[in-house]
C-alpha positions as a printed NumPy array, in Angstrom:
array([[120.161,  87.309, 117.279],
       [117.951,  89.447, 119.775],
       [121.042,  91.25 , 120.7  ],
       [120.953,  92.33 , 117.132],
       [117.358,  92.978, 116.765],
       [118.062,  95.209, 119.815],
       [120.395,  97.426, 118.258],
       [118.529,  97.538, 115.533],
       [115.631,  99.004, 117.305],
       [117.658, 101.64 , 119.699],
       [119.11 , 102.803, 116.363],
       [115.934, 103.717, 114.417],
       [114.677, 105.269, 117.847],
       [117.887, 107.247, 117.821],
       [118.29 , 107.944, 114.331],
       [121.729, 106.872, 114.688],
       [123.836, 104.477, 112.411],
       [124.529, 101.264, 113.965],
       [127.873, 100.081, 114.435],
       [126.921,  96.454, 113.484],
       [126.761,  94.637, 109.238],
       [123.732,  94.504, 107.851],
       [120.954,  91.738, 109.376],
       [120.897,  89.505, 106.17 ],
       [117.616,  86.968, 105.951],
       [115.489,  89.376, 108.499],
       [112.279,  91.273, 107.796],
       [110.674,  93.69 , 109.666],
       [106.761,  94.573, 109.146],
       [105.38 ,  98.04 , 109.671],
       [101.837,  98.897, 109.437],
       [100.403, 102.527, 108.66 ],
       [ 98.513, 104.101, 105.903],
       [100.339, 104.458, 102.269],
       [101.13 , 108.613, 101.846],
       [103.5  , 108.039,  99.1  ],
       [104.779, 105.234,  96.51 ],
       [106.96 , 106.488,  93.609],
       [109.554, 104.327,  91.862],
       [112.046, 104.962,  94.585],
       [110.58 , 105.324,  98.   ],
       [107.528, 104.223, 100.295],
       [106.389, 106.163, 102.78 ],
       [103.832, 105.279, 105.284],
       [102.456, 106.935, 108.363],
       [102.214, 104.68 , 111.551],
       [ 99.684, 105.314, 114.271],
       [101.413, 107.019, 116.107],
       [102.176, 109.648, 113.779],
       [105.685, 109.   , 112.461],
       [106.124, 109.082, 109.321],
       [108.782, 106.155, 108.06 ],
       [110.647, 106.197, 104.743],
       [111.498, 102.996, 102.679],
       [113.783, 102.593,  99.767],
       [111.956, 100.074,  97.133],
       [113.723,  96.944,  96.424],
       [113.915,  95.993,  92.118],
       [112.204,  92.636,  93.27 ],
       [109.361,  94.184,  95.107],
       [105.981,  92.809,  95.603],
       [102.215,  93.967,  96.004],
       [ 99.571,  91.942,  97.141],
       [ 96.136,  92.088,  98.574],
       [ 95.243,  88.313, 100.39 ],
       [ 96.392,  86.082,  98.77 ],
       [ 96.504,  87.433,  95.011],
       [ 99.552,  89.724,  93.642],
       [ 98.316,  93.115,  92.489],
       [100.021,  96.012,  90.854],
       [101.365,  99.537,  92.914],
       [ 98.936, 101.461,  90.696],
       [ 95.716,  99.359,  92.312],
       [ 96.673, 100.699,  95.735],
       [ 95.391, 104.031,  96.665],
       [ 96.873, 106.732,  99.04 ],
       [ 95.658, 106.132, 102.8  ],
       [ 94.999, 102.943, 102.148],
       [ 96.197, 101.315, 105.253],
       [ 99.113,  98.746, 104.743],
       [102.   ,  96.612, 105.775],
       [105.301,  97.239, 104.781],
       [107.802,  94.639, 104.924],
       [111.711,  95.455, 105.397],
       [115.212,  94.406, 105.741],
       [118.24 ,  96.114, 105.736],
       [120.466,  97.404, 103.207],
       [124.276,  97.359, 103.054],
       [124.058, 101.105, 104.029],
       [122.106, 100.036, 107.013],
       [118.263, 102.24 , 105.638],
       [115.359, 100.189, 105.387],
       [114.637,  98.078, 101.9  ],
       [111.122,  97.625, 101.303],
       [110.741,  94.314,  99.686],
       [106.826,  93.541, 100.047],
       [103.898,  95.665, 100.414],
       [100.604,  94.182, 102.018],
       [ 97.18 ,  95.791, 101.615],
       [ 95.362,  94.655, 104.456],
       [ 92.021,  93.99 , 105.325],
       [ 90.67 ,  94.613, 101.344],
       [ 91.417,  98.345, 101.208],
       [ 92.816, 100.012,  98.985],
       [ 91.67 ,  98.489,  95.604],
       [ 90.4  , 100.704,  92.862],
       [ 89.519,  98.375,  90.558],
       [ 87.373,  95.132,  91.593],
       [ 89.295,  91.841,  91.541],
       [ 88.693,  89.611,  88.866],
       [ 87.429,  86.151,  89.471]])
């Protein structure tokens, strides 16, 4: 397993495809502020300046502590957490978006 996770880092370093299937069951978390969300991709900016691209998963989840909210309460630059696995095609498949530390809410949560 952390031979895997190995390759898996060297090739998004590289930018090359890996040689190896898919890692099935395995998420990855990435922090950085939101720049884009669209019905197709993510795209978040880490901090140190590199910009990463996600495709969005039909299953995909928003939350903010321990509530679910929906992608239109999160605004741009809010700073988040991206969860990821890998797709058949080896790119990265966002499957859950975390707003952390109560950013990014336009509306006030209901209680």
């Amino acid at each position: 397993m952390t031979r895997r996770l190995v390759m898996l880092a060297l090739a998004l370093a590289v930018g090359a495809a890996a040689q190896a299937p898919p890692l099935k069951g395995l998420y990855i978390a990435f922090h950085g502020r939101l720049k884009d969300l669209n019905k197709k991709t993510i795209l978040i900016e880490e901090d140190s300046g590199k910009i990463m691209t996600f495709r969005r998963d039909k299953k995909i989840r928003f939350g903010e502590g321990n509530a679910f909210i929906k992608e239109t309460d999160i605004d741009l630059e809010s700073l988040v957490t991206v969860y990821a696995t890998e797709g058949n095609d080896l790119k990265l498949i966002a499957v859950g978006v975390l707003v952390d530390s109560g950013q990014g809410r336009k509306t006030p949560r209901r209680r």
